[in-house]
PDB file as gemmi writes it, atoms N, CA and C in Angstrom:
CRYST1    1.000    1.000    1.000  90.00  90.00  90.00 P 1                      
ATOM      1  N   UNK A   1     161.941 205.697 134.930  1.00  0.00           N  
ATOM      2  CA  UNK A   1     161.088 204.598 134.555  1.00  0.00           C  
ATOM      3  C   UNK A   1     159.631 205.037 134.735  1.00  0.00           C  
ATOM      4  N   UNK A   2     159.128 204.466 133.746  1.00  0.00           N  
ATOM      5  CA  UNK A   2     157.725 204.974 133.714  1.00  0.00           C  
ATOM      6  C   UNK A   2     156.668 204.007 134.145  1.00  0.00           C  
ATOM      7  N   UNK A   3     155.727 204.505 135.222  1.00  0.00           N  
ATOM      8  CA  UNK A   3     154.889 203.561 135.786  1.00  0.00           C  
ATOM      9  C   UNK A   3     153.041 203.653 134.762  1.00  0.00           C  
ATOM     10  N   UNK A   4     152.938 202.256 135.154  1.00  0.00           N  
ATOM     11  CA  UNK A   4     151.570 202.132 134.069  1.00  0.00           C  
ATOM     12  C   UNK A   4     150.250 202.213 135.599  1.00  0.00           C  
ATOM     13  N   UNK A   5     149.346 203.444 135.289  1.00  0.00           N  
ATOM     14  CA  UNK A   5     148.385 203.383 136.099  1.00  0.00           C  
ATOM     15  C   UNK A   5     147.759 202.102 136.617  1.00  0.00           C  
ATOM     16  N   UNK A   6     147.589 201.757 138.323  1.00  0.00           N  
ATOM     17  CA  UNK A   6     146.814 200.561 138.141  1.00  0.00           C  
ATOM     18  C   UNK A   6     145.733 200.357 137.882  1.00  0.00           C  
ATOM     19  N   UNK A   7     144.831 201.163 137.270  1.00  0.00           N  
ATOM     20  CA  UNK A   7     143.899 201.251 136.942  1.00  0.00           C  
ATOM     21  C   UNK A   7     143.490 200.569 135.873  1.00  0.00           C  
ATOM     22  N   UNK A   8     144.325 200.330 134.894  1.00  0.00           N  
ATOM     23  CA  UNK A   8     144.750 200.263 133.764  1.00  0.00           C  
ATOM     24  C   UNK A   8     145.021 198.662 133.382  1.00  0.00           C  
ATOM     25  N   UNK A   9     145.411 198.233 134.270  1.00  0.00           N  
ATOM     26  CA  UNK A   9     146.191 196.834 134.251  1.00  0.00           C  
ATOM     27  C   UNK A   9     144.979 196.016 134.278  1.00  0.00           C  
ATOM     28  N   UNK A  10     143.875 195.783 134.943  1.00  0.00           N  
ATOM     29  CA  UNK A  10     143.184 194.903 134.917  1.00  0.00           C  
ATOM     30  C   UNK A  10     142.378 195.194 133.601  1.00  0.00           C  
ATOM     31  N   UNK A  11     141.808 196.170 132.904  1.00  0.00           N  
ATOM     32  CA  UNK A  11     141.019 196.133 131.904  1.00  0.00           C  
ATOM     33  C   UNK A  11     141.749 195.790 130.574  1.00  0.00           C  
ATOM     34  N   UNK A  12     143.121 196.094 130.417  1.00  0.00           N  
ATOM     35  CA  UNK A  12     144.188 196.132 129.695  1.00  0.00           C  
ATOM     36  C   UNK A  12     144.208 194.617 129.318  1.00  0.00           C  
ATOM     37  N   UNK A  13     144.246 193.916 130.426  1.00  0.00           N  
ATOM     38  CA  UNK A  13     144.594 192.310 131.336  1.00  0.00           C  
ATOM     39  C   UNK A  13     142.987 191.444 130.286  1.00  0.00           C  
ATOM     40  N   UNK A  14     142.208 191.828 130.649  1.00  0.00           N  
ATOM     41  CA  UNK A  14     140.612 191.739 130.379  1.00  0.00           C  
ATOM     42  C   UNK A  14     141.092 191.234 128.497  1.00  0.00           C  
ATOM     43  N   UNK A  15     141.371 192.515 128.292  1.00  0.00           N  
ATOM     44  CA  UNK A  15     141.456 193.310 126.594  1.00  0.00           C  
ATOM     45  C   UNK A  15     141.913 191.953 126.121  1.00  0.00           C  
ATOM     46  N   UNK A  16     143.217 191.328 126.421  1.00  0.00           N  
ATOM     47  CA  UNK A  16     144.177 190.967 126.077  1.00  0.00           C  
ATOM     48  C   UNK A  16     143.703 189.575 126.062  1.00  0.00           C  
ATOM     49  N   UNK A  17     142.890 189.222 126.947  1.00  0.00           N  
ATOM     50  CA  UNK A  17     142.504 187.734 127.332  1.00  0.00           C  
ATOM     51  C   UNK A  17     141.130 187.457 126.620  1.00  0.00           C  
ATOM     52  N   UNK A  18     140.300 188.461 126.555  1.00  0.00           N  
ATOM     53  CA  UNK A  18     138.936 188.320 125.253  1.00  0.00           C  
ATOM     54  C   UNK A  18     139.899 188.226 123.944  1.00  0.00           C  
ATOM     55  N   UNK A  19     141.006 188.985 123.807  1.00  0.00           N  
ATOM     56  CA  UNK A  19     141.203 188.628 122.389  1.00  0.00           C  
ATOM     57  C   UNK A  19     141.986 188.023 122.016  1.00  0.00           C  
ATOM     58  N   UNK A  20     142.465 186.640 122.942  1.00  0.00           N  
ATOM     59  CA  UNK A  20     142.748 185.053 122.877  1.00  0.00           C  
ATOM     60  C   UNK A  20     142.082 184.621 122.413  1.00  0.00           C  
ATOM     61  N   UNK A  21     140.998 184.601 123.689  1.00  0.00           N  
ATOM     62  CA  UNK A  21     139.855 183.604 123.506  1.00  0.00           C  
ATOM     63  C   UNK A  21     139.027 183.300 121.864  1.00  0.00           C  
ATOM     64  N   UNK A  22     138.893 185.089 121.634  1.00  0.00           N  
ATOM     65  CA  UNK A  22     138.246 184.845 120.177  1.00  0.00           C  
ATOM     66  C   UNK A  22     139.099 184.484 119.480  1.00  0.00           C  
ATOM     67  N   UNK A  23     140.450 185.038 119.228  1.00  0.00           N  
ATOM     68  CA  UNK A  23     141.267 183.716 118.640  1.00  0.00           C  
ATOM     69  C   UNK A  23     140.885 182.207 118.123  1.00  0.00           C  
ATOM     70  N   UNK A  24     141.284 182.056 119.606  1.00  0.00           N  
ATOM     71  CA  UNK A  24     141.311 180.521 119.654  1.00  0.00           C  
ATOM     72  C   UNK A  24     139.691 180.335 119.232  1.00  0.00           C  
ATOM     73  N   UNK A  25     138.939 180.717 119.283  1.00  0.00           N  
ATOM     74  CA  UNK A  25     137.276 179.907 118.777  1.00  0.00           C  
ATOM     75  C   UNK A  25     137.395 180.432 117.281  1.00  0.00           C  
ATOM     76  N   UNK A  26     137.792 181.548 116.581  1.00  0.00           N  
ATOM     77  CA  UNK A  26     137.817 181.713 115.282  1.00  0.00           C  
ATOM     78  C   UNK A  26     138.999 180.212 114.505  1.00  0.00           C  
ATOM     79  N   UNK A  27     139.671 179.853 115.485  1.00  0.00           N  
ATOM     80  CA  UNK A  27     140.373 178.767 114.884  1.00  0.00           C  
ATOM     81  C   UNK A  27     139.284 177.578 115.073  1.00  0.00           C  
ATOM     82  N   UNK A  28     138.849 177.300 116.287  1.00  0.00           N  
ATOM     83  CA  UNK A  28     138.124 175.775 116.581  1.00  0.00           C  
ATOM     84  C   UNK A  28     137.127 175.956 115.306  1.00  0.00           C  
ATOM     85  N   UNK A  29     136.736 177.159 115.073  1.00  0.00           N  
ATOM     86  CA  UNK A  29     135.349 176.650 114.343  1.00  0.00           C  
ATOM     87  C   UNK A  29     135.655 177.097 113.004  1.00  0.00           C  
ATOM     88  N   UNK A  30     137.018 177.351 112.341  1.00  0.00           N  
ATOM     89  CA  UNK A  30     137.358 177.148 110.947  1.00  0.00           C  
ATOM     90  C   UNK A  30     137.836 176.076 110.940  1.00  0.00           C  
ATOM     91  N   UNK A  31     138.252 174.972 112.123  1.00  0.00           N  
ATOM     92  CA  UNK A  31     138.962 173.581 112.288  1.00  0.00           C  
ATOM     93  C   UNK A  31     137.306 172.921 111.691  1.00  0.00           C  
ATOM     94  N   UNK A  32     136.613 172.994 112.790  1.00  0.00           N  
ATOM     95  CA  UNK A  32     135.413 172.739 112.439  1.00  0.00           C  
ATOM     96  C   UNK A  32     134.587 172.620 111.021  1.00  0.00           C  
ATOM     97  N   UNK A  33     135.044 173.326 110.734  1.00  0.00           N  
ATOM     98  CA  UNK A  33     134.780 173.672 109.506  1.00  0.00           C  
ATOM     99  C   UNK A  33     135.081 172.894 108.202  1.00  0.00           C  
ATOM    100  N   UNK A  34     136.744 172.363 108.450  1.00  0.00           N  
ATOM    101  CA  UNK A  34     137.300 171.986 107.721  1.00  0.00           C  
ATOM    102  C   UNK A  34     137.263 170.505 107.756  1.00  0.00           C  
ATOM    103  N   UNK A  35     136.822 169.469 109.400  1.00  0.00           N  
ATOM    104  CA  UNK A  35     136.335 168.230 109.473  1.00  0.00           C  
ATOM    105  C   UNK A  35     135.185 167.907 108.815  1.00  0.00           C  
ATOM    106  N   UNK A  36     134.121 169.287 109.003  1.00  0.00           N  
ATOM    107  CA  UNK A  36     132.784 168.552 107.902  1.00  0.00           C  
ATOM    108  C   UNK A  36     133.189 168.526 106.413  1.00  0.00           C  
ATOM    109  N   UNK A  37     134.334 169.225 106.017  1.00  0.00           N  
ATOM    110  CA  UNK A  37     134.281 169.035 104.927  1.00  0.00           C  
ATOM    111  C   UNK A  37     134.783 167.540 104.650  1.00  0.00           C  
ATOM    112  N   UNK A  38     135.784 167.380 105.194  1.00  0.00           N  
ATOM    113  CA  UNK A  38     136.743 166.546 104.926  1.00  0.00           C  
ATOM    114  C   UNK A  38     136.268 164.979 104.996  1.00  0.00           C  
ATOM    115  N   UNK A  39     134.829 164.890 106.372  1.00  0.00           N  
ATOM    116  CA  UNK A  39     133.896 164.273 106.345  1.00  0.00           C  
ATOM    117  C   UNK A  39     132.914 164.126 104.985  1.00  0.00           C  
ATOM    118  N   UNK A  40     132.380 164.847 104.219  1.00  0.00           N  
ATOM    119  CA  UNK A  40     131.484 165.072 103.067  1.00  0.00           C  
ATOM    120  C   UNK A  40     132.147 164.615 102.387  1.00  0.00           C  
ATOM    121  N   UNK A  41     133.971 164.528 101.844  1.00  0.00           N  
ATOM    122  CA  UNK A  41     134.656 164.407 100.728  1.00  0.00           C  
ATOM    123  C   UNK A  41     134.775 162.938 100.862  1.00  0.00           C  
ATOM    124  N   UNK A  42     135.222 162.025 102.353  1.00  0.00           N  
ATOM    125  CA  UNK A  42     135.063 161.046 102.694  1.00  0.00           C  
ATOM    126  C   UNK A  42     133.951 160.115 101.838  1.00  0.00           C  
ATOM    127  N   UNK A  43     133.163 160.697 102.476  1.00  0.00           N  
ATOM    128  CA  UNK A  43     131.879 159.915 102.274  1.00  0.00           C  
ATOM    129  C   UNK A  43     130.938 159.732 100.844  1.00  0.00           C  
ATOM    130  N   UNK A  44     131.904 160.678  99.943  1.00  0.00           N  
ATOM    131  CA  UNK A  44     131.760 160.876  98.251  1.00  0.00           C  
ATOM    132  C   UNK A  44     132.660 159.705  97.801  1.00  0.00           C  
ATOM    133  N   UNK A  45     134.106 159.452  98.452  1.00  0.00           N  
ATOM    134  CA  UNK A  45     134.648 158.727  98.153  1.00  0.00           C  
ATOM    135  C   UNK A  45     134.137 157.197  98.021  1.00  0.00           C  
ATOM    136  N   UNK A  46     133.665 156.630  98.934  1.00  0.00           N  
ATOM    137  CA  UNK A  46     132.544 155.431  99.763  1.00  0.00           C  
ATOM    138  C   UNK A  46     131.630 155.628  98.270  1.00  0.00           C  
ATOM    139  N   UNK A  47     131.237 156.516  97.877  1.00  0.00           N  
ATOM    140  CA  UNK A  47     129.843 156.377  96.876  1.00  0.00           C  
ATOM    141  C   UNK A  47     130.461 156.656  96.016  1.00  0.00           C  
ATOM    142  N   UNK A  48     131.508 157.076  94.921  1.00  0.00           N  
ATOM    143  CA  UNK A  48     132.362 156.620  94.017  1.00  0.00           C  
ATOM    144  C   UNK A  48     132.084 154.982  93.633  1.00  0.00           C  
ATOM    145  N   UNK A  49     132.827 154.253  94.897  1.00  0.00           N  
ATOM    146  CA  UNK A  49     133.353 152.773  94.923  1.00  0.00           C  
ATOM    147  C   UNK A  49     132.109 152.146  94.694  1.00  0.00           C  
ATOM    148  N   UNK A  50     131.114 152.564  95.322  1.00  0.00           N  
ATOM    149  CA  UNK A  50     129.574 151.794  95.589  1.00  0.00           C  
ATOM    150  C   UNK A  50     129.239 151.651  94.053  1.00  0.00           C  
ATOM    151  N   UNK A  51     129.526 152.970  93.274  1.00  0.00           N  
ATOM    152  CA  UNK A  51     128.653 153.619  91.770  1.00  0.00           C  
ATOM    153  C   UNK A  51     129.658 152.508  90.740  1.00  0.00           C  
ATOM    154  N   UNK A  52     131.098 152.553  90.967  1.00  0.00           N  
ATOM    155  CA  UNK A  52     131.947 151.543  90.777  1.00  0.00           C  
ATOM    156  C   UNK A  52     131.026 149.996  90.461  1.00  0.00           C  
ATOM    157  N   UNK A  53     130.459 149.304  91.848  1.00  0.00           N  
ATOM    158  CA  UNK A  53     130.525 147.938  91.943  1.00  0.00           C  
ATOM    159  C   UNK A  53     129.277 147.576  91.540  1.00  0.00           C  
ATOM    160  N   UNK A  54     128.349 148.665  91.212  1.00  0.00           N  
ATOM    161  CA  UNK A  54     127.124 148.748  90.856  1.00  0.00           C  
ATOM    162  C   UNK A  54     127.431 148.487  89.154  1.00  0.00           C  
ATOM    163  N   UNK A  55     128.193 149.484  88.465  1.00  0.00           N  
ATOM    164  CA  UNK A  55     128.388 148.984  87.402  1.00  0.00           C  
ATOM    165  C   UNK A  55     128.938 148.096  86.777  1.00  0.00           C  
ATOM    166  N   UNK A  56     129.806 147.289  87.809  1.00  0.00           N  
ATOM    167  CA  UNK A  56     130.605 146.169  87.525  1.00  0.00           C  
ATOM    168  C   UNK A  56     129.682 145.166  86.831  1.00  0.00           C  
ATOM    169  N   UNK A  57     128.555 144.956  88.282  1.00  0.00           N  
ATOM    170  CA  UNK A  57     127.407 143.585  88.505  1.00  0.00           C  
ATOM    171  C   UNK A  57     126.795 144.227  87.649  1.00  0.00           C  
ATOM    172  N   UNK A  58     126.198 145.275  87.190  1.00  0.00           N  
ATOM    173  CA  UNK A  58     125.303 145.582  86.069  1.00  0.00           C  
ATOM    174  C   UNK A  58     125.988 144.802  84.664  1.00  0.00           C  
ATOM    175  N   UNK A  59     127.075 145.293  84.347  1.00  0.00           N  
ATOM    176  CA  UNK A  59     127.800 144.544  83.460  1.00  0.00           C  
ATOM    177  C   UNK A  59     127.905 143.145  83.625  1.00  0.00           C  
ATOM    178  N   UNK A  60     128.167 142.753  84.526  1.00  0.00           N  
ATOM    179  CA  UNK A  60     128.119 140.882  84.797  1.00  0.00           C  
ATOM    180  C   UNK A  60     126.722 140.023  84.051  1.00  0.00           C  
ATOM    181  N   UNK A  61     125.838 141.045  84.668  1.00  0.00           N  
ATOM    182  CA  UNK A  61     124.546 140.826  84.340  1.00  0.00           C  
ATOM    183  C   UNK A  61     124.038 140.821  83.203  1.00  0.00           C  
ATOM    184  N   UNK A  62     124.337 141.828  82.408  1.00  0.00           N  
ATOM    185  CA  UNK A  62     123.970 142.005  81.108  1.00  0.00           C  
ATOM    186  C   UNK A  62     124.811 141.365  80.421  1.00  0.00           C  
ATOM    187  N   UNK A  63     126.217 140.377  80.642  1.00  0.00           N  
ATOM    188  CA  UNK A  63     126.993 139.561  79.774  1.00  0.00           C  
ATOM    189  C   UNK A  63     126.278 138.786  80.361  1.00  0.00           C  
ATOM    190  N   UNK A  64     125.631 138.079  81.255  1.00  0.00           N  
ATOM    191  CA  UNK A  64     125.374 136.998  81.743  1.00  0.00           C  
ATOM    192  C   UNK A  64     123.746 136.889  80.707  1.00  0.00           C  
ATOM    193  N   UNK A  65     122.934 137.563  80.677  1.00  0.00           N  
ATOM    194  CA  UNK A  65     122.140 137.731  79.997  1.00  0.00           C  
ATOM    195  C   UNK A  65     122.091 137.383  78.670  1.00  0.00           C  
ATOM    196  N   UNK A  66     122.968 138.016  78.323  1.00  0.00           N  
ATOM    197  CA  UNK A  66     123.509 137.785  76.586  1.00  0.00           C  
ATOM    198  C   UNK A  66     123.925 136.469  76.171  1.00  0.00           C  
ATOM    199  N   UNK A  67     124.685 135.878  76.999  1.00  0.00           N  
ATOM    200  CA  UNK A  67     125.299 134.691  76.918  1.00  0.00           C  
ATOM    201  C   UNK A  67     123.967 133.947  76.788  1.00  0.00           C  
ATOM    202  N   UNK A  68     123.509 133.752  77.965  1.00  0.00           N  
ATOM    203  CA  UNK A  68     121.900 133.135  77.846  1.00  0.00           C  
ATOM    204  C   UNK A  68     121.080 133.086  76.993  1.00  0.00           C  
ATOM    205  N   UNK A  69     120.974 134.033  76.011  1.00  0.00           N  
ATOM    206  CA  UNK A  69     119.997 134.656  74.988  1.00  0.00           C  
ATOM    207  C   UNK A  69     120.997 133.753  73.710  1.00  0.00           C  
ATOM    208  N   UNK A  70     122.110 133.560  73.410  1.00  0.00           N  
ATOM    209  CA  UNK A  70     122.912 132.835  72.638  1.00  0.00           C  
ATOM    210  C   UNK A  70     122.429 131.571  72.434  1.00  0.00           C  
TER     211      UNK A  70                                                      
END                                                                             
């Protein structure tokens, strides 16, 4: 059986645990990433509906107008 220097074990140990960590933050901040979007797409949706009710009452208005002018 073959023994691993102890020398070895703690930097090895080190190696192994920095390249979790960056892991895990290359995930949080493509997660990150993916809430602002998902936030921005949200909030397009909201101003769709708005551009929607704007043209509704624009239309109300301009039949309401017309009618009047009759």
């Amino acid at each position: 059986m073959r023994f691993i220097e102890a020398s070895l074990i703690m930097p090895l140990t080190m190696l192994v645990i920095s390249a979790l960590i960056a892991l895990m933050m290359t995930y949080y901040s493509d997660l990150e990433t993916q809430i602002k979007k998902h936030e921005e797409e949200r909030k397009e949706i909201y101003k769709v509906s708005e551009t929607i009710g704007i043209r509704v009452y624009d239309r109300i208005a301009h039949e309401t107008k017309k009618q009047s002018d009759e």
